[in-house]
PDB file of N, CA, C and O in Angstrom, chain B, residues numbered from 101:
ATOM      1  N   UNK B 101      16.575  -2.472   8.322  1.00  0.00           N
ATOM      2  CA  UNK B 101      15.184  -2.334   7.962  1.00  0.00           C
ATOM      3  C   UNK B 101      14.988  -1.109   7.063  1.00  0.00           C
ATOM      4  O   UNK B 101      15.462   0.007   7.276  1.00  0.00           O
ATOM      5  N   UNK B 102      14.215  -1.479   6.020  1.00  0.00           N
ATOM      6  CA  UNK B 102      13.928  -0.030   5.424  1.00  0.00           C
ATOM      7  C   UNK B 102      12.995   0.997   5.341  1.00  0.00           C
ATOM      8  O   UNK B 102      11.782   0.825   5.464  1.00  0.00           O
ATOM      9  N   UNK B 103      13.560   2.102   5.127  1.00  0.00           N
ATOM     10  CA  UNK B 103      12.273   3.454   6.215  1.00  0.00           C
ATOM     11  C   UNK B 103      11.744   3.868   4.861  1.00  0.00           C
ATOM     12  O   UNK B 103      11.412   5.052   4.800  1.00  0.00           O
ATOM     13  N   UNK B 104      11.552   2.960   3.472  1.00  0.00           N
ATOM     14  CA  UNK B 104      10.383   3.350   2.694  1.00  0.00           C
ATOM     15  C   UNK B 104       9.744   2.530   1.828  1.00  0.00           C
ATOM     16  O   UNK B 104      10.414   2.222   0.842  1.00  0.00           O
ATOM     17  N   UNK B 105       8.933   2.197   1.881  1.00  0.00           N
ATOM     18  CA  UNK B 105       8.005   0.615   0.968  1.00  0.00           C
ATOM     19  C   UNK B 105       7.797   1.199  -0.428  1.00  0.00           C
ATOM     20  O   UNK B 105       7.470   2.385  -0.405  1.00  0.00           O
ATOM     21  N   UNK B 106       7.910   0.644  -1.640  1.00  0.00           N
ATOM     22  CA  UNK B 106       7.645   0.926  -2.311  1.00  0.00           C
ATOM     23  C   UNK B 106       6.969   0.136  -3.402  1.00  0.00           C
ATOM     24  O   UNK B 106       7.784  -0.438  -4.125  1.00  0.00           O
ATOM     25  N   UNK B 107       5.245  -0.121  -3.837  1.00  0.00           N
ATOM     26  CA  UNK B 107       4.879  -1.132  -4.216  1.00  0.00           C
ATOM     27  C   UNK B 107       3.913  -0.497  -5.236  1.00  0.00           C
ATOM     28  O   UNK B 107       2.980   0.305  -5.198  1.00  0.00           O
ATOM     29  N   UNK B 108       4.706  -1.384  -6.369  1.00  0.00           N
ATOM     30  CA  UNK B 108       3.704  -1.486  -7.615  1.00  0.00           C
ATOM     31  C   UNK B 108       3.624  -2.319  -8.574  1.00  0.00           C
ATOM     32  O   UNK B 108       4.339  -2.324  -9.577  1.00  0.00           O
ATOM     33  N   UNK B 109       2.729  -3.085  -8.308  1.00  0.00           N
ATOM     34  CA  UNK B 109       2.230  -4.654  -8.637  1.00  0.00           C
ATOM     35  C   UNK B 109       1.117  -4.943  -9.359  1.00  0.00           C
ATOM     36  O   UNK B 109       0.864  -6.132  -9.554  1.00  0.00           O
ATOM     37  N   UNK B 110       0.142  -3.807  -9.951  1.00  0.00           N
ATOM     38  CA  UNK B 110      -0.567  -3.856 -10.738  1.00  0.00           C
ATOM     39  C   UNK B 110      -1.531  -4.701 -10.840  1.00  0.00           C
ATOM     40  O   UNK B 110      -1.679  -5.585 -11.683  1.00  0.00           O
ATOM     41  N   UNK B 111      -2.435  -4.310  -9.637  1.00  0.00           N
ATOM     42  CA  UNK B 111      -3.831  -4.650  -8.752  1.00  0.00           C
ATOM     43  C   UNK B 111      -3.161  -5.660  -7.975  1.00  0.00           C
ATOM     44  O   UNK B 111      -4.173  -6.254  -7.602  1.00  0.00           O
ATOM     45  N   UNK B 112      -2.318  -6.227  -7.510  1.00  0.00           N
ATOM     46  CA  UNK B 112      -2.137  -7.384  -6.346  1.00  0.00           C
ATOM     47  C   UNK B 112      -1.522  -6.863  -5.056  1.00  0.00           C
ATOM     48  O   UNK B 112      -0.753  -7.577  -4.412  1.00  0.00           O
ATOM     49  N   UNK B 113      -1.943  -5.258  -4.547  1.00  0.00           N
ATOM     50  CA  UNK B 113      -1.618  -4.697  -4.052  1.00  0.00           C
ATOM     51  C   UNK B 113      -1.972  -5.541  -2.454  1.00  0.00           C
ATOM     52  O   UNK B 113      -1.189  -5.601  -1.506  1.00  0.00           O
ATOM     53  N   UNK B 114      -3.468  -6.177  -2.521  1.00  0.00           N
ATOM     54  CA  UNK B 114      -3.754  -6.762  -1.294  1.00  0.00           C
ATOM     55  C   UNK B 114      -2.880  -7.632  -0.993  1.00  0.00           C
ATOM     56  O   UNK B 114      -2.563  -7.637   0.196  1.00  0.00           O
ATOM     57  N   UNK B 115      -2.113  -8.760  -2.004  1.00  0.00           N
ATOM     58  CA  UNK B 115      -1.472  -9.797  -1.803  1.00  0.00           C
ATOM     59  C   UNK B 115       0.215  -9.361  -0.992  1.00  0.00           C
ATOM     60  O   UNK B 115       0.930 -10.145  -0.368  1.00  0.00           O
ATOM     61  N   UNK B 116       0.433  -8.161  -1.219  1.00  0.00           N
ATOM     62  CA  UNK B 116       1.925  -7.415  -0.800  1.00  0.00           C
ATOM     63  C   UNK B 116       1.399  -7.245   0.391  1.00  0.00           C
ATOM     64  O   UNK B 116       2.075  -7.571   1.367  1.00  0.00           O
ATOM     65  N   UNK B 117       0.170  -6.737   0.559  1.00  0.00           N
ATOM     66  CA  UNK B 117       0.037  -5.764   2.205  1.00  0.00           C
ATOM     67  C   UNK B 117       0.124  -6.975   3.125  1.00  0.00           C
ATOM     68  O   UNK B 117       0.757  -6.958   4.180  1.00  0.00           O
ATOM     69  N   UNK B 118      -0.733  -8.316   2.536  1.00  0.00           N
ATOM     70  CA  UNK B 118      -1.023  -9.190   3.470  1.00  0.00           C
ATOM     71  C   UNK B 118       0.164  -9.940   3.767  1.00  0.00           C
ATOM     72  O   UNK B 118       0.187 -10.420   4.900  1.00  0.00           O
ATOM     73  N   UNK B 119       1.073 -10.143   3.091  1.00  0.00           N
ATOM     74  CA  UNK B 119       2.329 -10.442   3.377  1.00  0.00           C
ATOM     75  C   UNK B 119       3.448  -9.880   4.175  1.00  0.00           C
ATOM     76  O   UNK B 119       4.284 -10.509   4.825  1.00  0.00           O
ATOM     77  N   UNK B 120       3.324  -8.501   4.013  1.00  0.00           N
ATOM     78  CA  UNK B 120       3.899  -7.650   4.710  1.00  0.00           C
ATOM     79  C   UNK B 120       3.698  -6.817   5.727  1.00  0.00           C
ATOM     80  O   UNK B 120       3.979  -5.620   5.782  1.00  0.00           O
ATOM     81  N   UNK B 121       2.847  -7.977   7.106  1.00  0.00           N
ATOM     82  CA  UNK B 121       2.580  -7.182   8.146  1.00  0.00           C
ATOM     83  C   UNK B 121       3.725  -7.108   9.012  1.00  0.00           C
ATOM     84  O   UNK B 121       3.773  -6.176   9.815  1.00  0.00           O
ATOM     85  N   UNK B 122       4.704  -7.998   8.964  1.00  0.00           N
ATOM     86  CA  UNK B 122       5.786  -7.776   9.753  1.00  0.00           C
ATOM     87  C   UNK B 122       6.733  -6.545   9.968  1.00  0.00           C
ATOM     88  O   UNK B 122       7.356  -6.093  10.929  1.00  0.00           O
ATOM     89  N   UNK B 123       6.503  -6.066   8.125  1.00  0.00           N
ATOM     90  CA  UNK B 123       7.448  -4.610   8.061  1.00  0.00           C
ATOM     91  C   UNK B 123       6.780  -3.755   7.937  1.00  0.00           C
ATOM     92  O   UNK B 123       7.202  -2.663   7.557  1.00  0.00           O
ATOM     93  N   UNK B 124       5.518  -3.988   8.223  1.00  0.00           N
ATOM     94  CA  UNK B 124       4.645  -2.837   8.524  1.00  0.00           C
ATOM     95  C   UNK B 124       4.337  -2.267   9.579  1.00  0.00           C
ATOM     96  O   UNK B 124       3.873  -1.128   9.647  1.00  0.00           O
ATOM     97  N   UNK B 125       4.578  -3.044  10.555  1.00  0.00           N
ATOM     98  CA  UNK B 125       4.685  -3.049  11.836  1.00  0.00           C
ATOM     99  C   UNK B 125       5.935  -2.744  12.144  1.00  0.00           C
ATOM    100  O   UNK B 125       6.161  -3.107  13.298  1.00  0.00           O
ATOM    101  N   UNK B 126       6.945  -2.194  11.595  1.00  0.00           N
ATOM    102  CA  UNK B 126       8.625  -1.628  12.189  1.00  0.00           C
ATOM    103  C   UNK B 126       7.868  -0.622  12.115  1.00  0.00           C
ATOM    104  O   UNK B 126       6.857  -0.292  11.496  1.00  0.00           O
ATOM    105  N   UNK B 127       8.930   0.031  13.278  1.00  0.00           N
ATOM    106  CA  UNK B 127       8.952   1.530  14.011  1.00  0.00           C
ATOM    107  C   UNK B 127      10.147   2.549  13.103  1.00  0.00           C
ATOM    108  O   UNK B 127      10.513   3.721  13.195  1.00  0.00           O
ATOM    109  N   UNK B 128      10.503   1.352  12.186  1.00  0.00           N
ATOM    110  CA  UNK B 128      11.727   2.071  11.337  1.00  0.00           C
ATOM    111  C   UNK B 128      10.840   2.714   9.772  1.00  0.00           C
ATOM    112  O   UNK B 128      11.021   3.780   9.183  1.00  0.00           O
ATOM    113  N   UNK B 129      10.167   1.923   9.552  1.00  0.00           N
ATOM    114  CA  UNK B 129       9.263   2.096   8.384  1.00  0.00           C
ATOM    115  C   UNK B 129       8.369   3.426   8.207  1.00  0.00           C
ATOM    116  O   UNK B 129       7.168   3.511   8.461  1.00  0.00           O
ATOM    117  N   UNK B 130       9.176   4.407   7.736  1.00  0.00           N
ATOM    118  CA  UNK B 130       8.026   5.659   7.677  1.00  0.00           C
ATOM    119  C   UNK B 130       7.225   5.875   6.190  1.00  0.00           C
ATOM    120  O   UNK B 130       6.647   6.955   6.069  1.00  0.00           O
ATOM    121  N   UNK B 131       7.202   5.583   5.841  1.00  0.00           N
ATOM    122  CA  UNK B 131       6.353   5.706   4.499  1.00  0.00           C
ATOM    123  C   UNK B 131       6.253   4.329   3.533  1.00  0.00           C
ATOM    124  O   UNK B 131       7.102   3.438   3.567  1.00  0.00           O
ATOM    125  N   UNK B 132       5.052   4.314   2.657  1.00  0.00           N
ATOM    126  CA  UNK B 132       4.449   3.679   1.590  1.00  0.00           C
ATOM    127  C   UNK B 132       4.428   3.952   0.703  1.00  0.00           C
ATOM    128  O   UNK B 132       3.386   4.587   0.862  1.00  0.00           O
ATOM    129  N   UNK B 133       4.756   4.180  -0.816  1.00  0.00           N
ATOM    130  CA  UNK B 133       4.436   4.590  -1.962  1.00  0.00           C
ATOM    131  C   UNK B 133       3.722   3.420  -2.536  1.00  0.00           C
ATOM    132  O   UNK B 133       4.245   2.305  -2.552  1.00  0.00           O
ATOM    133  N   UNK B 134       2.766   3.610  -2.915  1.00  0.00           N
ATOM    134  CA  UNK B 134       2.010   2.493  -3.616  1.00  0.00           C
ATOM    135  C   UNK B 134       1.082   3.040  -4.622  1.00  0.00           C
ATOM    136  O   UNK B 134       0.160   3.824  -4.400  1.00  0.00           O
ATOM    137  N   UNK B 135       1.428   2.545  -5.733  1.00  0.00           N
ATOM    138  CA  UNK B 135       0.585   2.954  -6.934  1.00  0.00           C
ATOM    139  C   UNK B 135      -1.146   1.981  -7.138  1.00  0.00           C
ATOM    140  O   UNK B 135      -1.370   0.803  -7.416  1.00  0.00           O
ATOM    141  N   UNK B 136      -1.866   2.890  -6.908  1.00  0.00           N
ATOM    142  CA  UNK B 136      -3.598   2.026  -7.058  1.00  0.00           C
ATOM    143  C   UNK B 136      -4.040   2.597  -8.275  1.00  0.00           C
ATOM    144  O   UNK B 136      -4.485   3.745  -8.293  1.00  0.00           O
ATOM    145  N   UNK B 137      -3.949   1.814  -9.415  1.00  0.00           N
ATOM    146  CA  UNK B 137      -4.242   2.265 -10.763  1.00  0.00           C
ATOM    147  C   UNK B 137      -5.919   1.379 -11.268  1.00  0.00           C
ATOM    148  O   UNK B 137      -6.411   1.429 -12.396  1.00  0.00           O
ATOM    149  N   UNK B 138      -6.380   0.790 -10.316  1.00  0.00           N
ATOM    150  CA  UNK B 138      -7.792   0.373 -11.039  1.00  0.00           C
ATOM    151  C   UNK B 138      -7.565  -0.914 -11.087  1.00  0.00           C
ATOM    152  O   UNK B 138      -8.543  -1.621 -10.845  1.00  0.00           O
ATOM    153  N   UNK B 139      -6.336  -1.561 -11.382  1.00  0.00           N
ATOM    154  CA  UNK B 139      -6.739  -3.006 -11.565  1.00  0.00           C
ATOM    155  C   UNK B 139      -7.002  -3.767 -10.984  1.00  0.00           C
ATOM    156  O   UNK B 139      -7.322  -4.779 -11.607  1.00  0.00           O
ATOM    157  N   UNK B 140      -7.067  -3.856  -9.313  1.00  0.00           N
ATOM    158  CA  UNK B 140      -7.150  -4.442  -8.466  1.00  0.00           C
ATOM    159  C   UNK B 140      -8.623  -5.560  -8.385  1.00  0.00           C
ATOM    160  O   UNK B 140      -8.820  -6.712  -7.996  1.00  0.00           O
ATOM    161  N   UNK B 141      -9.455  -4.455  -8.995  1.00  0.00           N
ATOM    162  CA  UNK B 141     -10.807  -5.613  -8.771  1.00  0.00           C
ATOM    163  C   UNK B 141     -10.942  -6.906 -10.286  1.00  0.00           C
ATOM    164  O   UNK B 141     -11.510  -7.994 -10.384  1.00  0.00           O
ATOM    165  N   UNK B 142     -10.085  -6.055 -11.274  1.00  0.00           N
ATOM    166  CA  UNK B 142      -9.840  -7.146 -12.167  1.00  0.00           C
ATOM    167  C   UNK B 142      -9.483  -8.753 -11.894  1.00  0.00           C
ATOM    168  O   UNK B 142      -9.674  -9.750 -12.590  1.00  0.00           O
ATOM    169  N   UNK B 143      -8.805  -8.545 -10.406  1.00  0.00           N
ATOM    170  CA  UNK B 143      -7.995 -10.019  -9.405  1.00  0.00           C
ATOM    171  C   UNK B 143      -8.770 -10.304  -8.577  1.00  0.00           C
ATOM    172  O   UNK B 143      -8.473 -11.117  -7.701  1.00  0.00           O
ATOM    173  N   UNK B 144     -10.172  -9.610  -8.644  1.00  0.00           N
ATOM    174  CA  UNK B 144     -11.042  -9.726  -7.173  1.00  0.00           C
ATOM    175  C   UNK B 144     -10.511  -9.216  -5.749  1.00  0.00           C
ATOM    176  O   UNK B 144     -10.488  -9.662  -4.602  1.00  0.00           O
ATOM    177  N   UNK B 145     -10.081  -8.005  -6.438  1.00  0.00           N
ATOM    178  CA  UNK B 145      -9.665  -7.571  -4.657  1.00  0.00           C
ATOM    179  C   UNK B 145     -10.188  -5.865  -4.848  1.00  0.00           C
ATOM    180  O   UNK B 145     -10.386  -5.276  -5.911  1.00  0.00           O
ATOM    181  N   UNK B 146     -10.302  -5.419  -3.676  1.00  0.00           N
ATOM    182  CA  UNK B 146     -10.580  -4.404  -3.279  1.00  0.00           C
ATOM    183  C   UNK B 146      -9.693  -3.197  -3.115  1.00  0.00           C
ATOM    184  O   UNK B 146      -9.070  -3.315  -2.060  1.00  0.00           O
ATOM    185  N   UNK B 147      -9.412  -2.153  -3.709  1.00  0.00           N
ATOM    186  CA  UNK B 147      -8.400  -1.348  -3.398  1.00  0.00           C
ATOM    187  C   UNK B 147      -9.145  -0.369  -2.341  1.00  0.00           C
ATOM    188  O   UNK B 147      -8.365   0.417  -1.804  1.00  0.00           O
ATOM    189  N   UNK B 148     -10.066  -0.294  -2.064  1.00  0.00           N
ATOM    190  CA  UNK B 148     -10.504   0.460  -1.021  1.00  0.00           C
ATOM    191  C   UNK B 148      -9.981  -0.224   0.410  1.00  0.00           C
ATOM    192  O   UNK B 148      -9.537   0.409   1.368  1.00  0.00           O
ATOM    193  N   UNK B 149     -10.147  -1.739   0.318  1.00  0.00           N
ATOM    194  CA  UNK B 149      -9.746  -2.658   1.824  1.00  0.00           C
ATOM    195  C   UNK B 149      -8.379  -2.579   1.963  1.00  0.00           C
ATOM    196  O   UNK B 149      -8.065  -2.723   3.144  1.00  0.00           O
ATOM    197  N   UNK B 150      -7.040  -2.334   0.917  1.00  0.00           N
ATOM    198  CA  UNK B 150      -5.819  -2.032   0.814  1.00  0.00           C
ATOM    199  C   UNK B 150      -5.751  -0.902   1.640  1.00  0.00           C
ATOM    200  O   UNK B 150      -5.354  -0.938   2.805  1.00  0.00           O
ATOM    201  N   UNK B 151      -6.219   0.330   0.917  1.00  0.00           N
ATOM    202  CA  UNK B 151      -6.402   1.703   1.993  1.00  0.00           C
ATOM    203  C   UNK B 151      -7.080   1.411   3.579  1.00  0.00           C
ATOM    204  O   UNK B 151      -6.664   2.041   4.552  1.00  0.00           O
ATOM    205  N   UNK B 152      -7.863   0.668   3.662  1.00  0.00           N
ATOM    206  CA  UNK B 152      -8.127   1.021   5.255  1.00  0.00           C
ATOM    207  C   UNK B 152      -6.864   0.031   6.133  1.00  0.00           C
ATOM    208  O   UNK B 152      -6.245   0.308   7.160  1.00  0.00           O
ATOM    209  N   UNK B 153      -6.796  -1.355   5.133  1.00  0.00           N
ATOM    210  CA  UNK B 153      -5.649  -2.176   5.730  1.00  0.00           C
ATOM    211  C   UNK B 153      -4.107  -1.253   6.132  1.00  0.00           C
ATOM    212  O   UNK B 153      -3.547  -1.438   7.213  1.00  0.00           O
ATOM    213  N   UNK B 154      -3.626  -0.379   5.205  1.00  0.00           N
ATOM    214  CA  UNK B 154      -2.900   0.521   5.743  1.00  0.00           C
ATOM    215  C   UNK B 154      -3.005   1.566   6.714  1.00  0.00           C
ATOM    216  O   UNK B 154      -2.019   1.746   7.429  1.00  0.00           O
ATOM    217  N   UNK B 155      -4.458   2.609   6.949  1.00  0.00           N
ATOM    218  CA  UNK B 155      -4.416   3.216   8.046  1.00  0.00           C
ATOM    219  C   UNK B 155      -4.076   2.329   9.133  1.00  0.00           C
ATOM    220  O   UNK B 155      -3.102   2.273   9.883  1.00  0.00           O
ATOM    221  N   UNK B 156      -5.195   1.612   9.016  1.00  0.00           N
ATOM    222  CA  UNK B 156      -4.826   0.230  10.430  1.00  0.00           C
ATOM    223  C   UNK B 156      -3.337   0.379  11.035  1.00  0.00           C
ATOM    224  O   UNK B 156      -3.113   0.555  12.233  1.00  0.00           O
ATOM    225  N   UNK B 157      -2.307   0.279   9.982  1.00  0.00           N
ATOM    226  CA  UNK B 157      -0.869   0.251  10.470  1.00  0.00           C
ATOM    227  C   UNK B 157      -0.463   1.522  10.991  1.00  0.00           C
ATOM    228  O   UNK B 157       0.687   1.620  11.419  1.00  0.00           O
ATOM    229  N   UNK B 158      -1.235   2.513  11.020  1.00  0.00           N
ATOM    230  CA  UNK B 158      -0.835   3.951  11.685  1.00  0.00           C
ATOM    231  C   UNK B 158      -0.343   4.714  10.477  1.00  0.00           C
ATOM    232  O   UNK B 158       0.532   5.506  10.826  1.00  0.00           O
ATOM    233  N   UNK B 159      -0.604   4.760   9.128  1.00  0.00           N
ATOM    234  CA  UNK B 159       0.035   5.374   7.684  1.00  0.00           C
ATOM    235  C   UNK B 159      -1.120   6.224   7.424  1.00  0.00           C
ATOM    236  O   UNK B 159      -2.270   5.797   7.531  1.00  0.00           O
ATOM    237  N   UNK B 160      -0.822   7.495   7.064  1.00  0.00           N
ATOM    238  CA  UNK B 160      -1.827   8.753   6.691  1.00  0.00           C
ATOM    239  C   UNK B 160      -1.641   8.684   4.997  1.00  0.00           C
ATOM    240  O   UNK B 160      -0.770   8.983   4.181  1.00  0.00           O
ATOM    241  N   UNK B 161      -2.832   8.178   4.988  1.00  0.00           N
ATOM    242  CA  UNK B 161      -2.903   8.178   3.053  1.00  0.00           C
ATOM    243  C   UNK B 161      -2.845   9.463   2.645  1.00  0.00           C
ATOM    244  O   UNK B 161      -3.590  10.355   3.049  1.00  0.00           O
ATOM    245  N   UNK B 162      -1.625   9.626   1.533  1.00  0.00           N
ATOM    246  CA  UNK B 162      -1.820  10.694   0.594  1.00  0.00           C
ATOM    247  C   UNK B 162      -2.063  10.496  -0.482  1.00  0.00           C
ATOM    248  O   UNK B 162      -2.461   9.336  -0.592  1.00  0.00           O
ATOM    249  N   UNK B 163      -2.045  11.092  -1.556  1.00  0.00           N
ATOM    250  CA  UNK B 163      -2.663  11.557  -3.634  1.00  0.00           C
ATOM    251  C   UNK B 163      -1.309  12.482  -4.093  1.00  0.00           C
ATOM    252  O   UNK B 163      -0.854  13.412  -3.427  1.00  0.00           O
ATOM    253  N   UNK B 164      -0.943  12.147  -4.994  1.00  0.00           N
ATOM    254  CA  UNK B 164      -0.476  13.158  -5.772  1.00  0.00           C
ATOM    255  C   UNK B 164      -0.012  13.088  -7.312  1.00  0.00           C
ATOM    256  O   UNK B 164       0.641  12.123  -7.710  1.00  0.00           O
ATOM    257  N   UNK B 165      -0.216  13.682  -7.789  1.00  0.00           N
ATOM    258  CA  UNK B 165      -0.256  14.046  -9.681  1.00  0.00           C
ATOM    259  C   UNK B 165       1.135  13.992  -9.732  1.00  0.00           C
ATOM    260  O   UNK B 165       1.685  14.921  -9.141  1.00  0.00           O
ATOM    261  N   UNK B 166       2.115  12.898 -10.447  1.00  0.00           N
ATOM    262  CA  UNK B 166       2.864  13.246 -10.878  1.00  0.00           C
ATOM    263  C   UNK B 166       3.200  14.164 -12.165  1.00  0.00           C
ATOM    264  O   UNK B 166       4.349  14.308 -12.583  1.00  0.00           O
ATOM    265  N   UNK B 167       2.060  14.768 -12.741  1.00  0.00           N
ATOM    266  CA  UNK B 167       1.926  15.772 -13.589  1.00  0.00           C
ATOM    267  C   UNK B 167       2.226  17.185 -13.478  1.00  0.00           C
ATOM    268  O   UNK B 167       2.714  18.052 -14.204  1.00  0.00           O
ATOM    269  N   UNK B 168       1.492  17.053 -11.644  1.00  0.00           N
ATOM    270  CA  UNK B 168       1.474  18.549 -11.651  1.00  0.00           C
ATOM    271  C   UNK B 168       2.486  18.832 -10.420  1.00  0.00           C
ATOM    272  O   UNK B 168       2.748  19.989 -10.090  1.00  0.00           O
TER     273      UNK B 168
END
């Protein structure tokens, strides 16, 4: 099992989460990287319901600038 998700799908972020409750639910799985760049509502989905769909799984959302 792998202990890091890494998803960037360019707004079909809901369609990965909803698929992937099984490995979201491992006890092996410690982290998410997932890129939310805006396009999501372009597909009719919500990137805000992505974020709460992940706390749900016990995951502490972070931010960070790969700039800085």
């Amino acid at each position: 099992m792998p202990c890091l998700l890494k998803i960037d799908v360019e707004g079909f972020e809901t369609e990965v989460i909803h698929g992937a409750g099984t490995l979201l639910h491992n006890q092996y799985l410690k982290a998410i990287l997932i890129e939310m760049n805006g396009l999501a509502p372009r597909y009719g989905y919500d990137e805000n319901l992505v974020h709460e769909k992940i706390v749900q799984y016990g995951f502490t959302p972070h931010t960070y600038d790969f700039d800085t």
